[in-house]
C-alpha positions in Angstrom: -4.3 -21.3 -0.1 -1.0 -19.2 -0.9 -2.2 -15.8 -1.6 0.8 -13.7 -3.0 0.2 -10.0 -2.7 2.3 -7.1 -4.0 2.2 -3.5 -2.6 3.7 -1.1 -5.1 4.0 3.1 -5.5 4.6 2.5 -9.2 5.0 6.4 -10.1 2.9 6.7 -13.0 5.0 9.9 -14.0 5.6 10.6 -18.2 9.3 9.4 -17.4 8.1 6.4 -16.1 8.8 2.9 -17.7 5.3 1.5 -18.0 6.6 -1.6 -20.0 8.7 -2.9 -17.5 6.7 -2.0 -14.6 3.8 -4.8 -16.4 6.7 -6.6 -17.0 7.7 -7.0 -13.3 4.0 -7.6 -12.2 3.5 -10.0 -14.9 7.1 -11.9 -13.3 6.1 -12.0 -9.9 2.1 -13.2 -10.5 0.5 -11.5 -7.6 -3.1 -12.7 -6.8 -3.7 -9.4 -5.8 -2.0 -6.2 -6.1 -2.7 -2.5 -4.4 -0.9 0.1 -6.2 -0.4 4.1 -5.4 0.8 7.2 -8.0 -1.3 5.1 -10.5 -2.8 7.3 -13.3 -5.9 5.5 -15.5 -3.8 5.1 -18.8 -1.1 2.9 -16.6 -4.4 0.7 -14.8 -5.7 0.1 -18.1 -2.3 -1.2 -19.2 -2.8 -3.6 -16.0 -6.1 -4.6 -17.6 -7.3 -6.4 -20.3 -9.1 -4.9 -22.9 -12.8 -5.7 -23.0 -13.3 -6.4 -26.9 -10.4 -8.5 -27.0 -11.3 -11.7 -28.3 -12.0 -14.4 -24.9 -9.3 -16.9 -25.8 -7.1 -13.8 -26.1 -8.0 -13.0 -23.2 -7.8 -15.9 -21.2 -4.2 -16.4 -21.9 -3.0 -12.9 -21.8 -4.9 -10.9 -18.6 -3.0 -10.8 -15.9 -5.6 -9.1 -13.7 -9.1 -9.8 -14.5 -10.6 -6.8 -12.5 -9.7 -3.6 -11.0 -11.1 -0.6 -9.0 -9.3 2.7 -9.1 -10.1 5.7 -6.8 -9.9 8.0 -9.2 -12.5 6.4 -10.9 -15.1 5.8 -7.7 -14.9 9.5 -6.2 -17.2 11.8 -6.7 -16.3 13.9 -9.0 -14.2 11.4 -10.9 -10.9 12.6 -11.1 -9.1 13.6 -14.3 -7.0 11.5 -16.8 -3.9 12.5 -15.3 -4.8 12.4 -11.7 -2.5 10.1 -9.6 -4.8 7.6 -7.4 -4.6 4.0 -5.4 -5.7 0.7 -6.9 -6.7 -2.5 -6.3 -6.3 -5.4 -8.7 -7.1 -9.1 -8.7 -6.0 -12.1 -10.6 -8.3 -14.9 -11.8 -8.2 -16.5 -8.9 -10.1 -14.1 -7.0 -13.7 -11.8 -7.9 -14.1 -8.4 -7.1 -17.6 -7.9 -5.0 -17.5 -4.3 -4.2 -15.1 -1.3 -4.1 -14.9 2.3 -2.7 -13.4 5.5 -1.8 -13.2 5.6 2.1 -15.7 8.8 1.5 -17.3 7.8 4.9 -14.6 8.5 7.2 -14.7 11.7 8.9 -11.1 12.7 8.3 -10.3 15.8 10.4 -9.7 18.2 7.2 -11.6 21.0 5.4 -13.8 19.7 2.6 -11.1 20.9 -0.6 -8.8 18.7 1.1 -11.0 15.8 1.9 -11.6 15.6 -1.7 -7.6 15.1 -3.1 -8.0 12.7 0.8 -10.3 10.6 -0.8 -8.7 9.8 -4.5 -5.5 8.7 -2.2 -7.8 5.5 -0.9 -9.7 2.9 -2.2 -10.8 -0.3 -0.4 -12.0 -3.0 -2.4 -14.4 -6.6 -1.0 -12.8 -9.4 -2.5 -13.2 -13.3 -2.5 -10.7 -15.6 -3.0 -11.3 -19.0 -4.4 -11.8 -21.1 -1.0 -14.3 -18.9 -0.5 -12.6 -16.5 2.1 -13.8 -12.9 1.7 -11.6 -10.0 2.7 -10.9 -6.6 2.2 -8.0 -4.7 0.9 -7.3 -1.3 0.9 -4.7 0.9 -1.0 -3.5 4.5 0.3 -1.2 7.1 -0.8 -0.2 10.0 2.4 0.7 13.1 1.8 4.4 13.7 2.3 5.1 15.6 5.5 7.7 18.2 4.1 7.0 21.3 6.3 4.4 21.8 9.8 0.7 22.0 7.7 2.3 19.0 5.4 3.0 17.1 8.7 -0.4 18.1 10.3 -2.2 16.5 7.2 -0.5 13.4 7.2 -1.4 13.0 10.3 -4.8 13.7 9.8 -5.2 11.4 6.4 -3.4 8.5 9.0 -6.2 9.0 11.9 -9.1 8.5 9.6 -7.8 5.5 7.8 -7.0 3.9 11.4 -10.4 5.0 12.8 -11.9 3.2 9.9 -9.7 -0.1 10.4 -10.4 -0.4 13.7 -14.4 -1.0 13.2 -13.5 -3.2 10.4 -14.0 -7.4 10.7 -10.8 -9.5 9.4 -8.9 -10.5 7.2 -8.1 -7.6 5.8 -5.1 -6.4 4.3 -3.4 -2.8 2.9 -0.6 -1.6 1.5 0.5 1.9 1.7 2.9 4.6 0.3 2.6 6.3 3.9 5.5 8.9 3.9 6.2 7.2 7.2 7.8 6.4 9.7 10.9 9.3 9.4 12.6 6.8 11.6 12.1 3.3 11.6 14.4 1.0 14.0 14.3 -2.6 15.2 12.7 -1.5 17.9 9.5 -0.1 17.3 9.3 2.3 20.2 12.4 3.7 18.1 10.6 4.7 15.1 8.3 7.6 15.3 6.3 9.5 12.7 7.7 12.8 10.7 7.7 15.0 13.6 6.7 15.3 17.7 2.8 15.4 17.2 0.6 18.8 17.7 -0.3 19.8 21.6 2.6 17.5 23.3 1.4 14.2 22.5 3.6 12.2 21.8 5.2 11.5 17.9 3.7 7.8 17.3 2.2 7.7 14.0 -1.2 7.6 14.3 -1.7 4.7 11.8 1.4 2.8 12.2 2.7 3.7 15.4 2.5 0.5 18.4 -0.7 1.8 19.9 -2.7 2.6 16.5 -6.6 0.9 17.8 -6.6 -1.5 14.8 -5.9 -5.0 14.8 -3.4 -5.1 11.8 -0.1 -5.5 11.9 3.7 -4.3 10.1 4.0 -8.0 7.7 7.7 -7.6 8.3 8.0 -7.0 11.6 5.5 -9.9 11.7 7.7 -12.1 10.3 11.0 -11.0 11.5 9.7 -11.8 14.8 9.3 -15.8 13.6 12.9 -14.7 11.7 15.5 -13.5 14.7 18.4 -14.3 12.4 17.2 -12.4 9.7 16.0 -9.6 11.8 19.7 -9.8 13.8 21.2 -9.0 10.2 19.5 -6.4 9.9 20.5 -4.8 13.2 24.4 -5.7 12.0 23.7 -3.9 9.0 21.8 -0.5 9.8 21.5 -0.5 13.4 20.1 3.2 13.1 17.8 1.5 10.3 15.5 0.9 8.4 14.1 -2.2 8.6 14.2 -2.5 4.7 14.8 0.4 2.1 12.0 1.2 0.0 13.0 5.0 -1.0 15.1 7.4 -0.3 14.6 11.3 1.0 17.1 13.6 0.8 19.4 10.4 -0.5 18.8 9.0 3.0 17.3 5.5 2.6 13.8 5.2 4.5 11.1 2.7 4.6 7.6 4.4 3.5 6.2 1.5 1.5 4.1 -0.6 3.9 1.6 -3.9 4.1 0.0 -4.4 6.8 -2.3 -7.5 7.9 -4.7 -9.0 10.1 -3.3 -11.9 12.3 -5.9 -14.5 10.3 -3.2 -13.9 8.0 -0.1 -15.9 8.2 3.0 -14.7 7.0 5.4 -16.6 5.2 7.2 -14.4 3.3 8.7 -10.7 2.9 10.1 -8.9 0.4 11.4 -5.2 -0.4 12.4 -5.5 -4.1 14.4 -1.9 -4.9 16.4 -2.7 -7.4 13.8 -4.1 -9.2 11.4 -1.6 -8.8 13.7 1.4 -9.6 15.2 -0.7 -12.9 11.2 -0.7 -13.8 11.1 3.1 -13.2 9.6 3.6 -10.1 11.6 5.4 -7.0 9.9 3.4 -4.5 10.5 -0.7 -3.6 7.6 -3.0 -4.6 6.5 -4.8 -1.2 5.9 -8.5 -1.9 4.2 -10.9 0.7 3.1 -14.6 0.7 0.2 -15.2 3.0 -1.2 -18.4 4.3 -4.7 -17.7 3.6 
């Protein structure tokens, strides 16, 4: 089965454009899509409405369920809180979903709270009958020492719960992360040297995270070499692909990640697309062989 999943910080913001954000989602037909910055009056947008009448709603939906993190912590979070989501289309059923509330992230319990609305992990089957699961996060940006000792803390609890966690299983992230990102991976490092002279791997994403997912594109630029050589020609400082911009420097922050029961087929950092749609971050879209 081709499962086509879409990773997307769609910056649910007043100034957003939520009309031609649906509109992009509704072009590309994801099977499944994990979304960050997502406030409840864009998800509901995303989904249809549940009076509507079934033929209605057979040829319009184009996600037939949905969990949102702001809607599974405890306490819920309010109207205009910004949380993760995880949608599917028809041709897959939701069988549970939740806040990662059982992961001991390393952070007083007022920050674990606004932790926990930033991830939502969702059981899902697909039509063959594979079950997976498929998380969403959203990190904290690391913009000064605390901000980078958070981020850190918010990407050791989500690899500490990946690596108990059977395959397949698949996430996409907004991770504020790597600040450097190079064909090489033991070029790109996290926002800063980490606390107490370790070394500045990101805990999550760096190349000795203890999980058994791993970068989609870097996956498949390694079955690419000419792609990935274009690349090199083109930003040899990097990054691999731009997905945002700090300080009008590009960077790549928006991430999917993926078990190796996964195949890879294809990657894709649509920009333009995104930003035309409103958003100031690239929608990450991947083709699996499932």
């Amino acid at each position: 089965m081709r499962l086509r999943v879409v990773s997307w910080n769609v910056d649910s913001r007043p100034t957003g454009l939520l009309d031609a954000k649906v509109e992009l989602l509704r072009q590309l037909r994801p099977d499944l899509a994990v979304l960050q910055e997502i406030n409840r009056s864009v998800y509901r947008a995303l989904l249809p409405h549940p009076l509507t009448h079934p033929r209605i709603h057979r040829q319009s939906r184009m996600f037939s369920w949905g969990a949102l993190s702001t809607d599974l912590g405890n306490p819920r979070g309010s109207e205009h809180r910004l949380g993760c989501a995880v949608l599917g289309a028809p041709t897959t059923a939701l069988l549970g979903a939740q806040v990662l509330d059982r992961v001991p992230f390393a952070v007083p319990e007022p920050v674990r709270l606004g932790f926990l609305w930033r991830t939502v992990a969702a059981r899902v089957a697909l039509s063959t009958g594979m079950m997976m699961t498929v998380g969403s996060f959203h990190a904290r940006r690391a913009t000064g020492a605390q901000a980078i000792q958070l981020q850190r803390a918010f990407h050791a609890g989500v690899a500490g719960w990946l690596a108990d966690l059977p395959g397949p299983v698949v996430f996409g992230m907004s991770a504020g992360a790597p600040a450097v990102d190079m064909p090489d991976v033991p070029g790109s490092t996290s926002w800063s040297v980490a606390p107490e002279g370790a070394n500045g791997a990101d805990p999550l994403l760096g190349p000795d995270a203890g999980h058994e997912l791993d970068d989609v594109l870097r996956r498949y630029l390694q079955h690419h070499p000419e792609e990935l050589e274009q690349i090199r020609a083109a930003r040899p400082g990097g990054p691999l692909a731009v997905s945002h911009h700090v300080s009008a420097q590009p960077v790549r922050h928006d991430h999917l990640w993926a078990t190796r029961d996964l195949e890879v087929l294809d990657v894709q950092y649509l920009y333009d697309e995104a930003v035309a749609a409103g958003s100031d971050h690239a929608l990450v879209l991947t083709d699996f062989e499932a």
